[in-house]
N, C-alpha and C positions, 0 to 999 in steps of 0.2 A: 385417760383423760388428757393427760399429756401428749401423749402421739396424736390425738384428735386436735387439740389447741394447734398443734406446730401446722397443720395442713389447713386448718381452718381460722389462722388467726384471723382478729380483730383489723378492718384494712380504715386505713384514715383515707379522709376525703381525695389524698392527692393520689393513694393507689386505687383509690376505685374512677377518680378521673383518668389517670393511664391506663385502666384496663378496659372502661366505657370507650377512648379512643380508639383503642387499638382493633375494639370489637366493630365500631363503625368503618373502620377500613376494611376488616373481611367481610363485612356485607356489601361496600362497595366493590369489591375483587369479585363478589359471587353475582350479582349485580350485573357485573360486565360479561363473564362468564355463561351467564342465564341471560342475553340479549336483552336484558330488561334498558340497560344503560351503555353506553357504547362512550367508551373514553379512546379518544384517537392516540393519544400515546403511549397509551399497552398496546395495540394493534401495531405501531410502528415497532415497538420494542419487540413482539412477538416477530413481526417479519426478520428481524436483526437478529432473533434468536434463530429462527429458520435459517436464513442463510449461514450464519454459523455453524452451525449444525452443516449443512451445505457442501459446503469448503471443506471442515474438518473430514467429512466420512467420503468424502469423493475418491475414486477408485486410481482418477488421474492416468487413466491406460487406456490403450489405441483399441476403438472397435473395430477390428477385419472385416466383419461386414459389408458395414456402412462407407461408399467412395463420395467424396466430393466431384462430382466433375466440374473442372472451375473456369467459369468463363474469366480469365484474369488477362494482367497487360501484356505477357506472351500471345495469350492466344488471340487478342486484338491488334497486338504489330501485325501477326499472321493470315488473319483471317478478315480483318478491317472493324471499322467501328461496329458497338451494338445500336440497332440488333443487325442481325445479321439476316439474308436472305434463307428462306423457308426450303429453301434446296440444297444450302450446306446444313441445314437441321436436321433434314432428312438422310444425307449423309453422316451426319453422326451417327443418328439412331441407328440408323443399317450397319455402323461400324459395331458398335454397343451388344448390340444381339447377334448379329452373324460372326462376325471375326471374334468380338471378345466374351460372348455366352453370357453377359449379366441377367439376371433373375427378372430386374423390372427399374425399369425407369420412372421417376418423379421429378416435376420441373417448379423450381422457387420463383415462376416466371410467370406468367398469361401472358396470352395472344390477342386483346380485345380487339384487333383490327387486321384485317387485310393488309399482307405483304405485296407493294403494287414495284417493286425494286425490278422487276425483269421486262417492266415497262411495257406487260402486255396490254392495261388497257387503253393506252394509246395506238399500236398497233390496233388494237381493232377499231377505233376514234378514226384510225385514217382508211381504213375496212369500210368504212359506213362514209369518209367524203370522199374525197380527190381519188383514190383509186377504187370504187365501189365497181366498177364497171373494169377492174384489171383482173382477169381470169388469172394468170399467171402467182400475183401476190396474194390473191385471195386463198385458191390453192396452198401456195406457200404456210399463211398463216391456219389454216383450216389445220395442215400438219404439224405446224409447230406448236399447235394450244397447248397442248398436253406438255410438254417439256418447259412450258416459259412459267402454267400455272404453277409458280412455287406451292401456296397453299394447297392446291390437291396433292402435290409430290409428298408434302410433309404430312399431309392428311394420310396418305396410302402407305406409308412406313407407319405412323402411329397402330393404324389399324391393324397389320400384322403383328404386334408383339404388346407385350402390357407395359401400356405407357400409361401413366397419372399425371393429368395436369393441375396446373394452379390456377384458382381464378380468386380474387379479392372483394370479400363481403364486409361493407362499411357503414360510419355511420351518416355520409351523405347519399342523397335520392339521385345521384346520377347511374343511368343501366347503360350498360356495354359489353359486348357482346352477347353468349346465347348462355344460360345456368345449366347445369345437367339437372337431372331428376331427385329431386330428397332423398335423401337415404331415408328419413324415416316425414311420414305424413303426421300434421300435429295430431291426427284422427286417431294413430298408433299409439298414442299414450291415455293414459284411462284423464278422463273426461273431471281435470281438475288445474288448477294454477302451478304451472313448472315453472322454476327461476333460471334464465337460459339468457345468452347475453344474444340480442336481436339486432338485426341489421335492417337499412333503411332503401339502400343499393346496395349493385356490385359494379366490377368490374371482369367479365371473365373472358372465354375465349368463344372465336367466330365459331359459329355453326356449323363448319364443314370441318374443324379441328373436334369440337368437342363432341357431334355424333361417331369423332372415330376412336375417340380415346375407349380406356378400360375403365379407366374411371377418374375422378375428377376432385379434387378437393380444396376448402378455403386456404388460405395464407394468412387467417386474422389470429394477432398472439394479443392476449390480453393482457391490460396492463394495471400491477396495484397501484394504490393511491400515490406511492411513490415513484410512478413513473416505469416501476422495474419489471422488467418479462417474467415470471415464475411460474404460467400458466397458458394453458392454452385452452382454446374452445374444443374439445371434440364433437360435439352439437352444435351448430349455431343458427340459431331461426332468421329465416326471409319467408314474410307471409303467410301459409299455409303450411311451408317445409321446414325440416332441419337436415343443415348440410352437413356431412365430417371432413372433418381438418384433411389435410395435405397427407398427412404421417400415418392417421388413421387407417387413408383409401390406401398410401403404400404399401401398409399393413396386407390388408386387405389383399390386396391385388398378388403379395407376395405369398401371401400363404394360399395361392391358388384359388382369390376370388372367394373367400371364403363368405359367409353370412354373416349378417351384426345380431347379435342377438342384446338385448336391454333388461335389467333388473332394475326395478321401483318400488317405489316406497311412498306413502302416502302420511304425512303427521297432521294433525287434527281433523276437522268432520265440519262439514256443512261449509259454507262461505269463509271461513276461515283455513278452509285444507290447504296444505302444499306440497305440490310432489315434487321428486326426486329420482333423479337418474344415478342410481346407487353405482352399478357398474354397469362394462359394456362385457360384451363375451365374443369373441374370435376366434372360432374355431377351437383348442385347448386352453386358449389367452384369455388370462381376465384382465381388465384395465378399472382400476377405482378412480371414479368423478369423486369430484365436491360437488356442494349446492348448486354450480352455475353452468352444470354442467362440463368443467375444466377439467386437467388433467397434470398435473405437476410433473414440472419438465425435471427429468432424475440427470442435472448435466453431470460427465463425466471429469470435466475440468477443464481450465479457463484456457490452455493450447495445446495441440499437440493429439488429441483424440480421435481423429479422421484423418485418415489422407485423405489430399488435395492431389487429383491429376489435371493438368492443365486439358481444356477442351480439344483445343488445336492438336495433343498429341493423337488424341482419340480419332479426330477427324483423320488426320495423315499418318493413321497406323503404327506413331512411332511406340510405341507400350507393345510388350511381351504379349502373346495370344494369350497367356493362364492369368495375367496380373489381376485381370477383373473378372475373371471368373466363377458364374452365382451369386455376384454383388450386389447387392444394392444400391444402386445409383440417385442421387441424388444434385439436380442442376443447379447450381447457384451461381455467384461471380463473388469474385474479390478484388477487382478491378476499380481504381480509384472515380470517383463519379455513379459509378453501379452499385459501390458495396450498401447494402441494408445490413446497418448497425443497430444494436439493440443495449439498451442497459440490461445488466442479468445480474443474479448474485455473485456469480463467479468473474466478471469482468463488465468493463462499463460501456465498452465498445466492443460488442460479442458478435462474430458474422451470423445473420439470422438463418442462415441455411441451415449453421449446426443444431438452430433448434429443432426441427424437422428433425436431424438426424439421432439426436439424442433422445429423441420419442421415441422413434423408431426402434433403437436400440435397449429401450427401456423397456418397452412392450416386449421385446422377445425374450430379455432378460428376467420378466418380472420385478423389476424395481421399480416400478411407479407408487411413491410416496401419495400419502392418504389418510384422512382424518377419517378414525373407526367409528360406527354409526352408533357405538353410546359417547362420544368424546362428551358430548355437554352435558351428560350425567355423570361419568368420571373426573371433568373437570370440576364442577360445580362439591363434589363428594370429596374432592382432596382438598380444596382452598377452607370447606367445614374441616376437616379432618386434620387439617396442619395450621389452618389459623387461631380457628376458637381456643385449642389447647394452650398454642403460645401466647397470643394477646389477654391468655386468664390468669397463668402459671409466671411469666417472665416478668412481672413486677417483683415478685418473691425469691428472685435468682442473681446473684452474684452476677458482676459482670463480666468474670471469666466463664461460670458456667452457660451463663446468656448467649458469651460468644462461640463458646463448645457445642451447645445445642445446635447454634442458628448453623455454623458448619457443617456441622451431620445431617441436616435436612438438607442442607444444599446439593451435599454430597449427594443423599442418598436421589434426591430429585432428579440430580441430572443424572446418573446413574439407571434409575430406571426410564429416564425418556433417552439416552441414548442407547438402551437396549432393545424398546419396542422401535427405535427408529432402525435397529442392523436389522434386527432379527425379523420383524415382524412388517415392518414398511409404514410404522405407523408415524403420525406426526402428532405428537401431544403438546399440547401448549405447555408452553417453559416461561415464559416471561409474568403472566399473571402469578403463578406462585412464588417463582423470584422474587420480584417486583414486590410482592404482599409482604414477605420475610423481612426484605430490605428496608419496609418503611414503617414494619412494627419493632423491627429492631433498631433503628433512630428513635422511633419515639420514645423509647422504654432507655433510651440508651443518651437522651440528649442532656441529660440531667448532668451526666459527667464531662461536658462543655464547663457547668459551672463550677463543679465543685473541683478542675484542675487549673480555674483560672488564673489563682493565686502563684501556683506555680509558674505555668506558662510564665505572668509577670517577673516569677524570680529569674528564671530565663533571659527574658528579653534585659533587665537591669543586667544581668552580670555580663553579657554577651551581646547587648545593643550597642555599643560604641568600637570593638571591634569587629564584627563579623558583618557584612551581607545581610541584610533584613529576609532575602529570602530562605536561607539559612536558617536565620533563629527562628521562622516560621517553620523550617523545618523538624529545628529541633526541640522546639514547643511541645510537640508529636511527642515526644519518650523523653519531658528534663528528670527524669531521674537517670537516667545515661549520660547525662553532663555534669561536669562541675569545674570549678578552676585551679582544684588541684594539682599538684607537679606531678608530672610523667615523663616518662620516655617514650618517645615515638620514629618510628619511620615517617619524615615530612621530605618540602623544601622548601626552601627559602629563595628569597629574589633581594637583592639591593638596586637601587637606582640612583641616579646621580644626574646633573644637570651638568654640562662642560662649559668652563669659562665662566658659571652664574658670577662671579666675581666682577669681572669686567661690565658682564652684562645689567647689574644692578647699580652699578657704579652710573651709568647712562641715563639710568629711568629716578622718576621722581616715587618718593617713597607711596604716596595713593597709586604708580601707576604700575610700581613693582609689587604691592598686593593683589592689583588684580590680576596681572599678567601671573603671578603663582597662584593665586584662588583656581584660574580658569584651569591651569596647567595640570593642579593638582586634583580637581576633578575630572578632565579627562583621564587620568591615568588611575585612579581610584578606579571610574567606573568599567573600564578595561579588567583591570584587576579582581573586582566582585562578579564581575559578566562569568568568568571561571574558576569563580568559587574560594577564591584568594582572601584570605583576613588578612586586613590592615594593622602592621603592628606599630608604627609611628612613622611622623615626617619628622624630619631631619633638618629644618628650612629647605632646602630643595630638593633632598633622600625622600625616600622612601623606601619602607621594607616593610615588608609583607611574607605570609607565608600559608603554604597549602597541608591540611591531614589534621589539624586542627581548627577550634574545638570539635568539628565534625570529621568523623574518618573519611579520606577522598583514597580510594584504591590508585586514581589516577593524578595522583597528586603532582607526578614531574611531568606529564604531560600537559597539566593545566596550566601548572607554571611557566610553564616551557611558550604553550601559545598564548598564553598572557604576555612574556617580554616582546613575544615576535608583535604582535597587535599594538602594542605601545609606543613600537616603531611608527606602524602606521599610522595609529591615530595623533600622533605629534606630528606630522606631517600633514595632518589635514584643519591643524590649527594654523598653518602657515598662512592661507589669507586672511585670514580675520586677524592673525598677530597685525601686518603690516597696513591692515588696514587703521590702526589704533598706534600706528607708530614703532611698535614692539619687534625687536627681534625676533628672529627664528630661534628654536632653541634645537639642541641634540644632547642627548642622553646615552648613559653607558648603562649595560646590564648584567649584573652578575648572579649565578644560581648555582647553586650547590643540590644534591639531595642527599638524608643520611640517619642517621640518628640522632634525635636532640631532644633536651630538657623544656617543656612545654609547659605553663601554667601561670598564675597569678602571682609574680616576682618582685620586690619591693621594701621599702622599709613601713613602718607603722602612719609614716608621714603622707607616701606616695608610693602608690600600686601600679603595674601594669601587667595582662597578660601577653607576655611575651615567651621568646625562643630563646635559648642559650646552648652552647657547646659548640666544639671543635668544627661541626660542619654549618656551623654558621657565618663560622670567623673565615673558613674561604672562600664561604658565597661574596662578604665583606671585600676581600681583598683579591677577586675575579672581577666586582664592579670597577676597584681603581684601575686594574689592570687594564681595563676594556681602552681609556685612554693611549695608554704605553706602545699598546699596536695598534690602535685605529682602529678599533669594532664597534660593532654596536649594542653586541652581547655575548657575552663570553661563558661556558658551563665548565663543571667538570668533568670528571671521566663516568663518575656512576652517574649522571646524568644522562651521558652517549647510552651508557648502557642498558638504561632503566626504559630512557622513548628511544625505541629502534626502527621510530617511523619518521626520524630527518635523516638527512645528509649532511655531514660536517663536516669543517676544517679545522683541523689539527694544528694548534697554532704555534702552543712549544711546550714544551718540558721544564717546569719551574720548580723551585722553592722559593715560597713564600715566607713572609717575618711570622715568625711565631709556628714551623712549620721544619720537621727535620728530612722527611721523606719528600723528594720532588715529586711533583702531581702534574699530569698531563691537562692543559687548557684546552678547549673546542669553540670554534664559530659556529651556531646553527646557520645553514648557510638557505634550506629549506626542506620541503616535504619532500619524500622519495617520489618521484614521479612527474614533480612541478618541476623540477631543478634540470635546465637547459644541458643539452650533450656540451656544449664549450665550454661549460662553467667548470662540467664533469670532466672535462681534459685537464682544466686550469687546476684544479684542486689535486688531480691524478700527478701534476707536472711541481705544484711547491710541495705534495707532502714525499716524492723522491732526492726531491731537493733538502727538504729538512732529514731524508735519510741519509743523502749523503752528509748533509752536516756533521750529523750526530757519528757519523764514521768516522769524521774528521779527514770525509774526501774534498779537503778545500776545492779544488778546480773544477769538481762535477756539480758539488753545492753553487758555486758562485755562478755558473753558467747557466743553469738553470734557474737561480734568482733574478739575473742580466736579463734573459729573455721575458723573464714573468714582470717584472720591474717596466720595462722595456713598452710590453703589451697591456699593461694596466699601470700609469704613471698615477693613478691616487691611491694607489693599496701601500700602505705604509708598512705592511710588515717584512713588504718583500725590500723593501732596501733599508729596515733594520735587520732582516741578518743579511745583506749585504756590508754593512756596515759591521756586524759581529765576525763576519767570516774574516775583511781586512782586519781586524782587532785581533783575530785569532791566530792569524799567520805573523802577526809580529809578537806575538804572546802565544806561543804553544800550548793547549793543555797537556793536562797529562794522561799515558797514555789509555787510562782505566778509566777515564773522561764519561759519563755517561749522559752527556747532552744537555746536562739541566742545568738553567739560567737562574742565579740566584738571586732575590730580588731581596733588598734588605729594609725599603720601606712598607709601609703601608699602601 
């Protein structure tokens, strides 16, 4: 009776209202599934999982096959603008199959019009006036028809070899030129309502091209709701017919004109039936449609998958006799003003040619992706099968094992839809059962929003006056992982300082010295939180701050690092609004350390603060006063250099500080590797030889080298303080174990 109580306990109103919801969501999931309900943003989110899917499994490798021949801006310096006359077309084509033995040509082009470029019919306009009566000229042109008719020239090449053209089925009622013949009569399908995407016009090619071609196909790709190419037509109805795609007839033509043979399918009876063009069959090739008769384009990846040979080389024979030999040729351009761009999954601007070509290559391949003709039975049987159980059971589960569960169906989901999608070429919907888990797992799960509110609040009280609000929203997320207890840490610390604030306040009237530090000290706070920096107190015009606490920052002296640098700038960009209000310019000094130090809520019973303490605090401290002494405007120290090894620095000197028995090497970030000018990179090259000779105690090589740099940059103050150190040094000797460091005895 007990084991029976525990699975069927007694449920109060609020678990039988969360499991009533949860149940109303998988019949909306099955709903949409069962085409009863169409929710447009599971469709979006299933395309997102398609392409995903996409990209992930994409092979990213060259088909040998498939050639681009590409009409691009080579082969139009060479050959002159498009289009080009119908008698170097014809020389291509004769180039293609005689010299280079390709299998069959395909053009991403139509010809809706007459090529009049050779200007015969005006020769014969002056045939019929002013010389109608000239034996001589008539003769003349009577011989030259043949050689001027570009379009018969290009016509009589076509005709010898399998050429496939393109002709454009749309949704405007404009006709131009001649259609070839349907590949299939709507008569050919049994005598029921097929879903086929129909056209209203074309545009295709003149009559004397298209009676000579092999065969002929549309260039129509169709487009999802979002705009995106994914699919093509391999059927497309005009009137009484249905034409096949461009890739299709290649097919076709390639495997030696083979037959289309059609597999259908018929679901419901009576004026309600709908058929279906299940597959197409080519010779050993099957091709799986969707409902609309499409064909999912299997791209290989977003560049790189096709060679591109320029047309013009083709025309003037420059390519090896074997390079395109048994290829597959396909015409396209990439030629600015000519390219046909397309959105795809794999790229947003994809040249449309390679869709053709990656049919092509999918067809032969057998990769064409396909939704199995039970999907909306197995779909509809898994959203029962994984909802009903959890939306009845996950009221009654912990919320670690709630969230164990909801993982291992994830898992196991995309696990089996990425295995029918290698193995099998199947496309099963991913997003609807996602989608379902995700928003019966909130429901069941939102309740713990309220019952950690209390905490969050303890969070935000001990950690809202120091930290970044986006922070403590952070760490709201896991506060039993905080607290303000003392620790030790790897951080760093920043000091700041205002220069001269003495003088400068001395100037200003006490309301206009508040606001000019109100303003000051905001911009430099929000510099500071921008990278993640807690605020550990102002100083009247200090600041110090430090990075790795309360939250861990792996990048902590980086961020410290481009926080002092940005503090430069943005005190620089208070400069008009200072003077617009009267105020001084200000300049600031910056000093940073990084290291180990004692971090936590520090204080007496009276007054608390979470602050930093230890030794590598105290020289961030006295790095800022220093920044004065040489004229910087930010000074680190060495495990600083060492920790971001993405500046460039200057080496500024070798110190002992008060309170500090080992000399410690000082640095200027001076900036990023890569931003930082070749001159700068000499000047820095030329004072840190100089402070080597210093430090050798080669007074004359030191001092002439600081003369020149002195010299060439009369406001860098450091360079004629050790000028000034090196005269001090030669009337005062050190001694000879000297090891360069400046000993500094203040603060």
């Amino acid at each position: 009776m007990k084991l029976i109580s525990r699975w069927n306990p007694k449920l109060s109103m609020h678990s039988l209202a969360r499991i009533g919801l949860g149940l109303l969501v998988v019949f909306l999931f099955v709903a949409h599934e069962a085409e009863w309900l169409q929710m447009r943003f599971v469709q979006q989110l299933e395309l997102i999982a398609y392409d995903s899917r996409l990209r992930l499994f994409m092979p990213n490798t060259m088909d040998t096959r498939v050639v681009i021949l590409d009409i691009d801006e080579k082969s139009l310096a060479a050959e002159g603008r498009w289009p080009w006359s119908r008698n170097k077309l014809a020389v291509m084509i004769k180039q293609l199959f005689e010299h280079y033995k390709v299998k069959v040509v395909g053009f991403d082009v139509a010809f809706p019009e007459a090529d009049p470029s050779s200007g015969l019919a005006n020769l014969e306009s002056i045939s019929k006036g002013e010389l109608k009566d000239n034996a001589e000229y008539n003769a003349w042109l009577q011989r030259s028809r043949m050689s001027l008719d570009y379009d018969a020239l290009f016509a009589e090449e076509v005709k010898k070899y399998p050429v496939v053209l393109g002709f454009f089925l749309g949704g405007k009622a404009d006709k131009a030129g001649e259609l070839p013949q349907p590949t299939l009569a709507s008569t050919d399908l049994p005598p029921t309502q097929f879903r086929h995407h129909l056209a209203s016009g074309y545009s295709a090619n003149i009559g004397i091209l298209q009676k000579n071609a092999t065969a002929a196909g549309h260039l129509y790709p169709a487009l999802d709701f979002d705009g995106t190419t994914r699919r093509v037509p391999m059927l497309m109805r005009y009137e009484d017919g249905y034409y096949e795609a461009m890739s299709l007839a290649v097919l076709r033509t390639y495997l030696a004109n083979a037959p289309l043979k059609i597999q259908t399918r018929t679901d419901g009876s009576g004026a309600n039936a709908v058929g279906w063009i299940t597959e197409l069959q080519v010779g050993d090739l099957k091709i799986p449609l969707d409902d609309g008769m499409t064909a999912l384009v299997p791209y290989r990846g977003a560049t790189g998958t096709f060679r591109y040979v320029s047309a013009t080389d083709v025309i003037r024979g420059k390519l090896g006799a074997d390079e395109l030999k048994d290829k597959i040729i396909i015409v396209g351009t990439s030629a600015q003003g000519l390219l046909d761009l397309r959105a795809t999954p794999v790229r947003e601007d994809f040249p449309g040619v390679e869709i053709h070509a990656n049919l092509v290559g999918g067809f032969l391949d057998k990769t064409i992706k396909h939704k199995p003709a039970e999907v909306l039975a197995v779909s509809v049987l898994t959203l029962l099968l994984i909802g009903v159980p959890f939306a009845v059971f996950m009221p009654r589960m912990s919320a670690l094992v709630a969230t164990g569960v909801m993982v291992g169906l994830v898992i196991l989901i995309n696990a089996f839809n990425a295995y029918q999608w290698k193995s099998n070429n199947y496309v099963m919907p991913l997003a609807p059962p996602m989608l379902m888990l995700v928003l019966l797992y909130f429901i069941n799960m939102a309740w713990g929003f309220f019952t950690e509110a209390r905490s969050r609040r303890l969070i935000t009280g001990l950690f809202g006056t120091y930290v970044p609000k986006e922070l403590v929203a952070e760490m709201s997320k896991n506060p039993g992982e905080y607290s303000m207890r003392g620790e030790s840490r790897e951080m760093t610390v920043l000091f700041s300082d205002v220069r001269d604030f003495t003088s400068i306040s001395e100037g200003l009237s006490p309301e206009a010295l508040k606001d000019m530090m109100n303003t000051y000290l905001t911009s430099m706070t929000e510099v500071i939180q921008h990278r993640r920096g807690t605020i550990d107190k102002y100083i009247g015009d200090a600041i110090m701050a430090f990075w790795g606490a309360p939250l861990k920052d792996t990048d902590h002296a980086t961020n410290a690092l481009e926080a002092a640098m940005e503090m430069q700038k943005a005190i620089r960009k208070l400069d008009e609004d200072f003077a617009k209000k009267g105020w001084p310019p200000l300049h600031i000094g910056v000093g940073l350390n990084c290291g180990v130090m004692n971090v936590g809520d520090m204080g007496s019973r009276f007054r608390r603060a979470y602050t930093v303490l230890g030794d590598a605090v105290n020289l961030a401290s006295r790095l800022e006063g220093l920044t004065k002494e040489y004229g910087v405007k930010v000074l680190v120290s060495g495990n600083m250099v060492d920790t971001v090894q993405t500046y460039v620095y200057r080496e500024i000197d070798k110190v002992r500080v008060k309170g500090k028995l080992e000399g410690v090497k000082i640095f200027e970030p001076v900036g990023k590797i890569g931003e930082v000018g070749e001159t700068t990179l000499k000047e820095l090259d030329e004072f840190h030889k100089g402070v080597e000779y210093y430090r050798k105690q080669r007074w004359d090589d030191a001092e002439a080298r600081m003369k020149n740099l002195a010299y060439a940059n009369p406001d860098v103050k450091v360079y004629k303080l050790y000028l000034e150190r090196i005269a001090n040094l030669r009337q005062n000797p050190p001694a000879k174990d000297w090891d360069g460091v400046f000993v500094f005895t203040t603060k």
